[in-house]
C-alpha positions as CSV (number, residue, x, y, z in Angstrom):
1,X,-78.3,22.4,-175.4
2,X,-77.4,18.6,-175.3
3,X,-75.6,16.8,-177.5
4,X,-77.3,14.6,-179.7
5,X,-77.2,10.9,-179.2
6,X,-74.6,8.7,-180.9
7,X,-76.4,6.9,-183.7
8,X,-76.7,3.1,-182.9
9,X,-74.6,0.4,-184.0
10,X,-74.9,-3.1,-183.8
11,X,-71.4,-5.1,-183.2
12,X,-71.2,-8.3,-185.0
13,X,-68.2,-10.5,-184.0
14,X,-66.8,-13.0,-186.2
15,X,-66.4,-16.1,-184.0
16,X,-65.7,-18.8,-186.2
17,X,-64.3,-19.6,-190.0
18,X,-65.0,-22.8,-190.8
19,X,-65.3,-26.3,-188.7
20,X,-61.8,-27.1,-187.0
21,X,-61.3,-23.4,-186.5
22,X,-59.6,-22.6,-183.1
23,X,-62.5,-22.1,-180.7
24,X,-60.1,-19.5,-178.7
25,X,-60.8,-16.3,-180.9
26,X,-64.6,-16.7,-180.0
27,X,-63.8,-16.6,-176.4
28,X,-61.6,-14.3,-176.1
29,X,-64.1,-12.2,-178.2
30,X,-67.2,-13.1,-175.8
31,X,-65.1,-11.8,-172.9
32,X,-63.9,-8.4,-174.3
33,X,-64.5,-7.6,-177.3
34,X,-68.2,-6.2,-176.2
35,X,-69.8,-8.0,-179.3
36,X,-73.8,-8.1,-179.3
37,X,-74.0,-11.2,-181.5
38,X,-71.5,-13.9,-182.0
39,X,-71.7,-15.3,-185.8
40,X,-70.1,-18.7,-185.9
41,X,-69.8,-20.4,-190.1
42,X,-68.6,-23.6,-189.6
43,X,-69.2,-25.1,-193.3
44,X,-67.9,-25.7,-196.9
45,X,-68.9,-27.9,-199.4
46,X,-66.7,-31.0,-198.2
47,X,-67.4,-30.4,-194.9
48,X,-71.2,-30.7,-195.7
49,X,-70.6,-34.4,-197.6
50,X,-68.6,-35.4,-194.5
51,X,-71.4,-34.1,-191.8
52,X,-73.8,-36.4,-194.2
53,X,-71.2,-39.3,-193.7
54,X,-71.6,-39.1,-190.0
55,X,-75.4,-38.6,-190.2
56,X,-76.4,-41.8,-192.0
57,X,-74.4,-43.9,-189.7
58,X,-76.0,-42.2,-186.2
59,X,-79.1,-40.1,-186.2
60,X,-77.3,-37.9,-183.7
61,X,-74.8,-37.2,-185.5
62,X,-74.2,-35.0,-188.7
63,X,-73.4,-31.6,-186.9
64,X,-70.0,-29.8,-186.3
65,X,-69.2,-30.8,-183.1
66,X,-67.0,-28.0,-182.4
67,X,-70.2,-25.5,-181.7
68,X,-69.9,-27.5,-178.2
69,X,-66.3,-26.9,-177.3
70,X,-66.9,-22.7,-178.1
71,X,-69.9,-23.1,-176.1
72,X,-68.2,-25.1,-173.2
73,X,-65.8,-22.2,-173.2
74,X,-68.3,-19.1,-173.9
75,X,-71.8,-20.0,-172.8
76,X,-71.3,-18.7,-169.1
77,X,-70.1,-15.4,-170.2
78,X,-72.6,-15.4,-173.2
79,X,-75.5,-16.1,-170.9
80,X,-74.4,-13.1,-168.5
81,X,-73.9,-10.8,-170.8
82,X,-76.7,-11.1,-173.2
83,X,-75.0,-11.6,-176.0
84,X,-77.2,-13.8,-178.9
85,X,-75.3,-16.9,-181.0
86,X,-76.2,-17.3,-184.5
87,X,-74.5,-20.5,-186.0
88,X,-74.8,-22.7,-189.2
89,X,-73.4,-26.1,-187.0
90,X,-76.4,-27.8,-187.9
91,X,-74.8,-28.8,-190.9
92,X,-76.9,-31.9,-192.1
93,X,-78.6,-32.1,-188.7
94,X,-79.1,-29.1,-187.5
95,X,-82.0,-30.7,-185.0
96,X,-79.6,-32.9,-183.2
97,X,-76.9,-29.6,-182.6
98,X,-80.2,-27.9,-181.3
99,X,-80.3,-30.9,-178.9
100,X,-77.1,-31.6,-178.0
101,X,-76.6,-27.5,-177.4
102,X,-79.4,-27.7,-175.0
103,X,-78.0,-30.6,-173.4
104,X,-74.7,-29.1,-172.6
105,X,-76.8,-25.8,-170.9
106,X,-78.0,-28.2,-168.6
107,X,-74.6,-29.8,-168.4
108,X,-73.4,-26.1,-167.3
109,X,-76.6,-25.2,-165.2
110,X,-77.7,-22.6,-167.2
111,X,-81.2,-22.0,-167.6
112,X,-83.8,-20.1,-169.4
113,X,-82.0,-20.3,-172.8
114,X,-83.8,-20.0,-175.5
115,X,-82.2,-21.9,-179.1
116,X,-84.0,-22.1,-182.1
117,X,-83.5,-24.7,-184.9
118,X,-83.8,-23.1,-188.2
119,X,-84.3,-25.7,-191.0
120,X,-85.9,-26.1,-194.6
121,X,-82.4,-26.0,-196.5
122,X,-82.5,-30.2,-196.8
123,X,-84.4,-30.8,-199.5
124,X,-82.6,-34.7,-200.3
125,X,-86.4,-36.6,-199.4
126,X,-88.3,-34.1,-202.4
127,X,-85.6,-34.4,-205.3
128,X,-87.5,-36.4,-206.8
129,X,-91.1,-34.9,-206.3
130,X,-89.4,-31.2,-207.3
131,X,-88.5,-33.3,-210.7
132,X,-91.8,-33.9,-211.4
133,X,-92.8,-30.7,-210.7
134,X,-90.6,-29.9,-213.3
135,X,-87.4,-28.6,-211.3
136,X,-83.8,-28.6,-213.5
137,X,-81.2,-29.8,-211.1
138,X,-78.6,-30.2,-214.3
139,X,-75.0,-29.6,-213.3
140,X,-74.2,-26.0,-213.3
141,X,-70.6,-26.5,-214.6
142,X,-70.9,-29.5,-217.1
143,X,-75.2,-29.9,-218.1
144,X,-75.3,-33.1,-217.0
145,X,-78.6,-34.3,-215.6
146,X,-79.0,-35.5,-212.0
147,X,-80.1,-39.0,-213.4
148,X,-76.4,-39.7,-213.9
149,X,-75.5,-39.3,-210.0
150,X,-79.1,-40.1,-208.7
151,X,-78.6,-43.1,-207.1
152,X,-75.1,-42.3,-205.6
153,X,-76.2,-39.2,-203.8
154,X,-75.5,-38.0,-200.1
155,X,-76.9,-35.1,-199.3
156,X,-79.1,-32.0,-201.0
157,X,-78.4,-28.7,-198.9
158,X,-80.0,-25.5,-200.4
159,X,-78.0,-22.2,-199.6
160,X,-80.7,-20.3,-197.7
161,X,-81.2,-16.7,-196.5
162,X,-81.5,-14.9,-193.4
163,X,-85.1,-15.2,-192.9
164,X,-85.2,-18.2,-190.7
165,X,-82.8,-16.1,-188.5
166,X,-84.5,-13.3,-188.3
167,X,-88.0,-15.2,-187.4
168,X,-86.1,-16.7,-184.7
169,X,-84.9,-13.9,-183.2
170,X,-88.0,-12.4,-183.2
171,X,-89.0,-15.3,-181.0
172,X,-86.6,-14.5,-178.5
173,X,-83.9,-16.8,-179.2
174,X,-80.3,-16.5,-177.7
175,X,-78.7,-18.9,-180.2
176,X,-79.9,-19.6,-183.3
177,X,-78.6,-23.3,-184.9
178,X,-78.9,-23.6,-188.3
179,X,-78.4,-26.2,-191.5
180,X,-76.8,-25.1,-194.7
181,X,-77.6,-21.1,-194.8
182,X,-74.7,-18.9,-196.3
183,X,-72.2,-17.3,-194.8
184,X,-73.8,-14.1,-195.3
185,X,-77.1,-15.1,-193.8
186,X,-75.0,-15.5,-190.7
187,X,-74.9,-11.6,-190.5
188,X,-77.9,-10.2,-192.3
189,X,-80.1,-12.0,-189.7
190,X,-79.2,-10.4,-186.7
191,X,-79.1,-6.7,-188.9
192,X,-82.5,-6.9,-190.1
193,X,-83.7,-8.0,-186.8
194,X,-81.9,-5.0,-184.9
195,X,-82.9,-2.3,-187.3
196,X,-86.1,-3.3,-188.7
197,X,-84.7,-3.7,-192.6
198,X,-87.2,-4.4,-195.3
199,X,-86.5,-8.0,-196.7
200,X,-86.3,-6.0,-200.2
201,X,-84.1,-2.9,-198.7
202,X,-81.6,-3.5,-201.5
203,X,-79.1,-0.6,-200.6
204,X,-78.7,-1.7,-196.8
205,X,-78.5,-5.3,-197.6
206,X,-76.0,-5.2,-200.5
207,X,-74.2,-2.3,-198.0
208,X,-74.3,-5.2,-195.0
209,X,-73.7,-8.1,-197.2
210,X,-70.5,-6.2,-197.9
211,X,-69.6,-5.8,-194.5
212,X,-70.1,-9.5,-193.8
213,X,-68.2,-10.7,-196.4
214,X,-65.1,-8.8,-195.2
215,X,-65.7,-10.5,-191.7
216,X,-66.9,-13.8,-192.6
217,X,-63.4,-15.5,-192.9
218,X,-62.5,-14.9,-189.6
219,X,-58.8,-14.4,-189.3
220,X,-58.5,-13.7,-193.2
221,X,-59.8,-9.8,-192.2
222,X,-57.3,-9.2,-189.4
223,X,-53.6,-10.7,-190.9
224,X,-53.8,-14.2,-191.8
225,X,-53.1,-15.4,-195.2
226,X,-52.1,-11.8,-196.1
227,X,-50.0,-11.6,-199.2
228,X,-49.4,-8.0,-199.1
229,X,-47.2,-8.2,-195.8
230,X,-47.4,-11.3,-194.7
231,X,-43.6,-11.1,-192.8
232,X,-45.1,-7.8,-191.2
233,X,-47.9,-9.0,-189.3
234,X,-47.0,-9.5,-185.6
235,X,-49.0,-12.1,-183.4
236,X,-50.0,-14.3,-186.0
237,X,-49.7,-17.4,-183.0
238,X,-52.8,-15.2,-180.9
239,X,-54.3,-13.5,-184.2
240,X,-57.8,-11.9,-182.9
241,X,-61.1,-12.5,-184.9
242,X,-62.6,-9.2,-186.8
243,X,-65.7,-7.3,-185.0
244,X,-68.0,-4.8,-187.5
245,X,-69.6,-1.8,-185.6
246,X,-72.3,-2.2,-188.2
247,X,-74.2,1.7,-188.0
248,X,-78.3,1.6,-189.6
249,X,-77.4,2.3,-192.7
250,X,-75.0,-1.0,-193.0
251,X,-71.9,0.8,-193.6
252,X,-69.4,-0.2,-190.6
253,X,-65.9,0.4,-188.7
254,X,-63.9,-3.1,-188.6
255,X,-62.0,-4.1,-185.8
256,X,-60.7,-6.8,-183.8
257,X,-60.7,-8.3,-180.5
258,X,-58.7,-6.2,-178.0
259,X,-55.4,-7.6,-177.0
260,X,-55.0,-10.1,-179.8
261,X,-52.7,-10.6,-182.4
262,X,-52.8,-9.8,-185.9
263,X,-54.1,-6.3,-187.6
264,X,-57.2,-4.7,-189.0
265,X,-56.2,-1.7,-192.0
266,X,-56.9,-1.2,-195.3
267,X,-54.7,-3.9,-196.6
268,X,-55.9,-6.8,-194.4
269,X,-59.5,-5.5,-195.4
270,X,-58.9,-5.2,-199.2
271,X,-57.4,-9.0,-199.9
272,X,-60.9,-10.5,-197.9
273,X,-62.8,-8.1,-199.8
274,X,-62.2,-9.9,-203.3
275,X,-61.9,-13.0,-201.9
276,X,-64.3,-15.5,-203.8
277,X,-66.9,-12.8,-205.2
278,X,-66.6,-13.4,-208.7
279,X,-68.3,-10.7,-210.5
280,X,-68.0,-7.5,-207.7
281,X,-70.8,-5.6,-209.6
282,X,-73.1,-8.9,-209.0
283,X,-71.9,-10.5,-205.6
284,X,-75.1,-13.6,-205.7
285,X,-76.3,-14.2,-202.6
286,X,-79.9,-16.1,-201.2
287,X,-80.8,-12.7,-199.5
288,X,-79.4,-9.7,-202.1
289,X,-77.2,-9.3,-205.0
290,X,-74.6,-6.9,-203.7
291,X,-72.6,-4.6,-206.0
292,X,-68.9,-4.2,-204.5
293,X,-67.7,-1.5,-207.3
294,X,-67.8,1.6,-205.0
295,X,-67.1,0.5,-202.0
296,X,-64.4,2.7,-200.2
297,X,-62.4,2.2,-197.1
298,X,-60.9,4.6,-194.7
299,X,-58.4,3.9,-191.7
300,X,-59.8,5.8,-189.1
301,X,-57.4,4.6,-186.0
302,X,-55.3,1.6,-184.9
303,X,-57.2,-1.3,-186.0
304,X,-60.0,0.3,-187.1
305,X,-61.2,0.4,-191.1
306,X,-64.4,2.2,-191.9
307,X,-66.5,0.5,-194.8
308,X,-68.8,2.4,-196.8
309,X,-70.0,2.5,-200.5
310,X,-71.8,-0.7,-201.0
311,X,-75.0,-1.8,-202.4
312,X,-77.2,-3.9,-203.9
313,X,-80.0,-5.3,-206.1
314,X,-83.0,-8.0,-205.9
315,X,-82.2,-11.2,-204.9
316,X,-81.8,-13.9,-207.5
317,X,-84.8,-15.9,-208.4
318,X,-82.9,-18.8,-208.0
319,X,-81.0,-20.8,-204.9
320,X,-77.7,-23.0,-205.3
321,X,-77.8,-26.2,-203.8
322,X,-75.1,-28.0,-203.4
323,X,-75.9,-31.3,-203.8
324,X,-73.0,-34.5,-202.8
325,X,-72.5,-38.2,-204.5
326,X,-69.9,-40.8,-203.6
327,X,-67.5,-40.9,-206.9
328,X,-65.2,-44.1,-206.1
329,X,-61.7,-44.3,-204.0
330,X,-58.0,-42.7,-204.1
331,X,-55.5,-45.6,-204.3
332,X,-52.0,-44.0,-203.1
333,X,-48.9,-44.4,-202.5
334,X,-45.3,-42.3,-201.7
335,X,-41.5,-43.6,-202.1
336,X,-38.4,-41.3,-201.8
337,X,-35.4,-41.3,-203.9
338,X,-32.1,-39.9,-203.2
339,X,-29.0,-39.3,-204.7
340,X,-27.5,-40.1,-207.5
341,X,-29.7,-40.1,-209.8
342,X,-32.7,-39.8,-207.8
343,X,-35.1,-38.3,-210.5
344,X,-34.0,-41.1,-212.9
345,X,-34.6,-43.6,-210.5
346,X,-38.2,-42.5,-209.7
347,X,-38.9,-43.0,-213.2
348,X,-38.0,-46.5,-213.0
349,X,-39.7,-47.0,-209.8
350,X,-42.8,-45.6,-211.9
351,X,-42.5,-47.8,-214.4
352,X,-42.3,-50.7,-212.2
353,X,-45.5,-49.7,-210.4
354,X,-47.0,-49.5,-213.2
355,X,-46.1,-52.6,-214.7
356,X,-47.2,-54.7,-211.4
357,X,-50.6,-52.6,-211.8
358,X,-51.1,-53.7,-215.1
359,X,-50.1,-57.6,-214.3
360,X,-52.6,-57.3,-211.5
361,X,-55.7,-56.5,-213.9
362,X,-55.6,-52.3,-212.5
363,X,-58.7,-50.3,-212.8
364,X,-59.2,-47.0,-212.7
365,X,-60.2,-43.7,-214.5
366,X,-57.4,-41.8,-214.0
367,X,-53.9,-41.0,-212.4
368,X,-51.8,-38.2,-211.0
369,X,-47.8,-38.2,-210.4
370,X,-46.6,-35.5,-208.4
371,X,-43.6,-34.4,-206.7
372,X,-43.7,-33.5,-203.1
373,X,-42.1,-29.6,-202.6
374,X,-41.5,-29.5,-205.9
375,X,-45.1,-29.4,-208.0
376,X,-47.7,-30.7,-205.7
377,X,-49.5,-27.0,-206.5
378,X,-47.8,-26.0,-209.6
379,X,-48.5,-29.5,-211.5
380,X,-47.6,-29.2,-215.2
381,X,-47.0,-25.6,-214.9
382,X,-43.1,-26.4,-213.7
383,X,-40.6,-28.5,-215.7
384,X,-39.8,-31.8,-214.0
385,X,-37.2,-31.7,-211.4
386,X,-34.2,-34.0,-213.4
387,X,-31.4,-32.3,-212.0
388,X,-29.1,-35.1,-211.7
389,X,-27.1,-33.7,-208.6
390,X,-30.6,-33.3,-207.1
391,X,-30.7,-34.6,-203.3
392,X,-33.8,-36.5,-203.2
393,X,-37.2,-36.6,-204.7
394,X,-40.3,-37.6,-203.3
395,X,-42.8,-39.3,-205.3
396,X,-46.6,-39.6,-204.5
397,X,-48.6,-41.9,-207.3
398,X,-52.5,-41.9,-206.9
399,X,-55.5,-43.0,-209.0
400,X,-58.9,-42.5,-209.0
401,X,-60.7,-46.0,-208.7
402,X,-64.6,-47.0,-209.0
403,X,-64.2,-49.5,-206.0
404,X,-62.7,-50.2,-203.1
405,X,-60.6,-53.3,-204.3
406,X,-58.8,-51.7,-206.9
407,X,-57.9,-48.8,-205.0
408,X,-56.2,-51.0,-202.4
409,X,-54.0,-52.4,-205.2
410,X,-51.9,-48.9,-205.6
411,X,-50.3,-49.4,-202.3
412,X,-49.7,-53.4,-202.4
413,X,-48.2,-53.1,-206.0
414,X,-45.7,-50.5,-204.5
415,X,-44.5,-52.4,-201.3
416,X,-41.6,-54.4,-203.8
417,X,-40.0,-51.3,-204.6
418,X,-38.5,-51.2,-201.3
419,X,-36.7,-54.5,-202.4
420,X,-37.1,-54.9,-206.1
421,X,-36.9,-51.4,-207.2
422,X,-34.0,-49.3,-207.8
423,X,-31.2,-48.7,-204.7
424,X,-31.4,-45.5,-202.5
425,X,-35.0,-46.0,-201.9
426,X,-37.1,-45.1,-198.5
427,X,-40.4,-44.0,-197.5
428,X,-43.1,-46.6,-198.9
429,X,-43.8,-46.4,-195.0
430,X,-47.1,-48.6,-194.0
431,X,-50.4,-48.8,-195.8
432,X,-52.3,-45.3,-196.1
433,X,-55.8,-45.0,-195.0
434,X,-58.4,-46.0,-198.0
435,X,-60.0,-42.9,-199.4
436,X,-63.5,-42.2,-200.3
437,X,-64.2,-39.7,-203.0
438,X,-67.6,-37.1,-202.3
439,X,-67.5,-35.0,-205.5
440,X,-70.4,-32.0,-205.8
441,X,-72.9,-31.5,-208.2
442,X,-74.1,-28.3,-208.0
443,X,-77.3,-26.7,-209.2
444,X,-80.4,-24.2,-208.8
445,X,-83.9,-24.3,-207.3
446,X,-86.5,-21.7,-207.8
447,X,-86.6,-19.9,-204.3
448,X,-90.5,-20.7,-204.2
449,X,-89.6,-24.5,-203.2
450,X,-87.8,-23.5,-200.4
451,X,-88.8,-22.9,-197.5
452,X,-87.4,-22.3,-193.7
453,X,-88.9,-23.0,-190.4
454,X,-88.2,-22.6,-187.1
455,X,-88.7,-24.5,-184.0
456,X,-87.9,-23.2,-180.5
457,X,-86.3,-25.6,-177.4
458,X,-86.3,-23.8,-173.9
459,X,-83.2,-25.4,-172.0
C-alpha cells in the first residue's frame, strides 16, 4: 500500500521589511531558499508622505525605487524558477513602479512577464465627494475634523486587503505591484489564491494572518532586534530573512533562508509575534480580525518553529486611511560642551540662544532640549546630567516653526556661541539641512467606498 501524499504547503518568503531594507536577503532567498512567492512590504506611514513628496514633483516618480535594485538582482532567477512577486512598492504610484518594473524586464531581456498593478487605495481626488456623501474622516486620536488640515494635505492612502492580489493572480500575474495595501495583504493574497479560501473563511484567515505577521518584519523573526538574547545571536552581519511553509489550513513551520545568519526558535518568533498588535484577541486588519490568544509554538528542528492555534473573526466594517499634511519646519541646531563645568555651561549657552531668538522676533509652537547619549530616548524620564566632573555634554536645541523663515533662524542665532558663548565650546559645525514636517491624520472609511482594481502589463 503507498504512502499517502504529503499534504501541500505553500512557501512564502519574506523578502523585504520596509523601503531601504538590504535587497541581499531577497536574493539570497530567490536562489535557495525554494520560496513559491516572494512578499516584498516596503512602506510605513512616513515613508508614504515622502513617496507623495516625490510624486507631485515628477509624475514618474512616487514609488520605492528599491523594488528595482531586488529585481536587478532576482528577476533572472525569479523568471526561471517560477517563483511569483507580490509587492506594495507602488506606494503613491503604484502605476509608474508597474512601468518602470516592466521597463527594467526589457532592460534584462526577459520576456513574457506578466505584472499587474493593483490600485483603488488613493482615494485624495474623492475626499471631498465622500464628505458629501456623508463620510467622517475626524482624527482618530484627537476628533478633530479634516477641515482643519484640508488644505495642507499630501496624500490619502486607504489600507486595503488582499483582494486586488488575489484577482491578479488569477490573471496570471508573476509580480503583483501594489499602492498602500497592508502588510498582511502581502501574504493572504497569494494563500487564498493557492488554496481556494473563502474571502469570509475566518478561521484560516485569522490562522494565516498570524502567520504573516510573525514574517512580515523580515529580519525581526530570525534574530534582529531580539531582546531576549540579543549577544547570543550569531551572524547578525548576513542575518537570513524568515520563509513560512504555510500547510491548508494556515497553520505553518517558520524558517529561514539556508546558509544565512541569524536564528528562527521560539524566542525569535515570540518577540515579532506581539509586536504592534494591540489587542491579541482583536488583531484589526482590511481582510480579518485575527485572535492571537491561543496560538502555540513548537520547535520542531534547527531553525524551524511550527505555528498553530490562531484564528479569527469578520473583517471590520471599516478601513484606516492614513491620510498626510505638511505641519511647518524643524529649526535645529547642536553645540558641545566640555569640561569643567560643561553642564553649567550649556545652560548658559541656552540662555544665550534663546535670548538672540527672542531679539530676532522667534516664532514657533514649540521646543525640545535634549542631550545627546544621555536622554535623547528617555527625555524627562532621567534627571539632568549636572555632574560637574562630567566630560562633555552635547546639546541639540530644535523647534517646531510654521515657516520656513523662522525655522532658519535656530541655526543663525546659534553660530555666536562659538565666539560669544561660554569657553570650551565645539561642534556648532555648518548649517543643518531645513526640515519639513509631514504629520498623519488618521481616520476610517466605510469599506463600501473602496474599491481595488487591477490592470495587467505584458513585458
Amino acid at each position: 500500500m503507498s504512502a499517502a501524499p504529503a499534504p501541500r504547503t505553500v512557501r512564502l518568503g519574506a523578502g523585504t521589511a520596509f523601503w531601504g531594507d538590504s535587497v541581499k536577503p531577497a536574493i539570497e532567498m530567490v536562489e535557495r531558499g525554494e520560496i513559491d512567492y516572494l512578499c516584498c512590504d516596503h512602506l510605513a506611514e512616513l515613508t508614504m508622505s515622502i513617496l507623495a513628496k516625490q510624486r507631485a514633483k515628477s509624475a514618474d516618480r512616487g514609488y520605492t525605487r528599491d523594488i528595482l535594485d531586488l529585481l536587478r538582482g532576482a528577476l533572472p532567477t525569479i523568471v526561471e524558477k517560477g517563483i511569483k512577486v507580490v509587492t506594495n512598492s507602488g506606494g503613491a504610484n503604484p502605476r509608474a513602479a508597474g512601468a518602470a518594473i516592466a521597463a527594467l524586464c526589457k532592460e534584462l531581456g526577459l520576456s513574457g512577464v506578466r505584472i499587474a498593478v493593483v490600485t483603488g487605495d488613493d482615494i485624495e481626488a474623492d475626499i471631498d465627494g465622500l464628505a458629501d456623501e456623508g463620510v467622517d474622516f475626524s482624527n482618530l486620536d484627537t476628533g478633530q475634523q479634516l477641515s482643519e488640515v484640508r488644505e495642507r494635505l499630501t496624500h490619502a492612502a486607504v489600507y486595503t486587503g488582499c483582494e486586488g492580489i488575489v484577482e491578479a493572480l488569477g490573471q496570471g500575474a508573476q509580480i503583483v505591484v501594489c499602492g498602500r495595501v497592508t502588510d498582511i495583504a502581502l501574504y493572504l493574497g497569494p494563500l487564498i489564491h493557492e488554496f481556494g479560501w473563502a474571502p469570509d473563511d475566518w478561521q484560516r484567515l485569522g490562522m494565516a494572518t498570524v502567520v504573516a505577521h510573525a514574517i512580515e518584519c523580515g529580519g525581526q523573526a530570525t534574530g534582529g532586534l531580539y531582546a531576549g538574547d540579543w549577544a547570543g545571536v550569531d551572524g547578525l552581519e548576513t542575518l537570513g530573512y524568515p520563509i513560512a511553509e504555510v500547510a491548508d489550513d494556515g497553520t505553518a513551520v517558520l524558517t529561514k533562508t539556508p546558509g544565512t545568519g541569524g536564528r528562527v526558535d521560539i524566542g525569535t518568533v515570540s518577540e515579532q509575534l506581539v509586536y504592534e498588535i494591540l489587542d491579541p484577541a482583536n488583531y484589526l486588519t482590511a481582510d480579518v480580525t485575527a485572535d492571537f490568544t491561543q496560538v502555540r509554538l513548537e520547535e520542531i528542528g534547527p531553525d524551524r518553529v511550527r505555528i498553530t492555534g490562531g484564528t479569527g473573526k469578520p473583517a471590520p466594517a471599516t478601513l484606516k486611511v492614513n491620510m498626510g499634511y505638511r505641519a511647518g519646519f524643524i529649526g535645529e541646531a547642536q553645540f558641545t560642551y566640555t569640561w569643567p563645568d560643561a553642564y553649567a555651561k550649556s545652560q548658559r549657552g541656552l540662555t544665550f540662544l534663546r535670548s538672540r531668538l527672542a531679539r530676532a522676533g522667534f516664532e514657533y509652537s514649540d521646543d525640545l532640549v535634549e542631550y545627546v547619549g544621555h536622554n535623547s530616548m528617555w527625555g524627562g524620564r532621567v534627571p539632568p546630567p549636572d555632574d560637574p566632573e562630567l566630560t562633555e555634554i552635547v546639546v541639540r536645541y530644535a523647534a517646531r516653526c510654521a515657516d520656513a523663515e523662522q525655522a532658519r533662524k535656530v541655526f543663525t542665532e546659534s553660530v555666536p556661541l562659538y565666539n560669544n558663548g561660554p569657553a570650551g565650546v565645539a561642534g556648532v559645525g555648518t548649517r543643518p539641512p531645513l526640515k519639513e514636517l509631514y504629520a498623519i491624520w488618521p481616520c476610517l472609511i466605510p469599506r463600501e467606498h473602496v474599491v481595488q482594481s487591477v490592470e495587467m502589463l505584458e513585458v
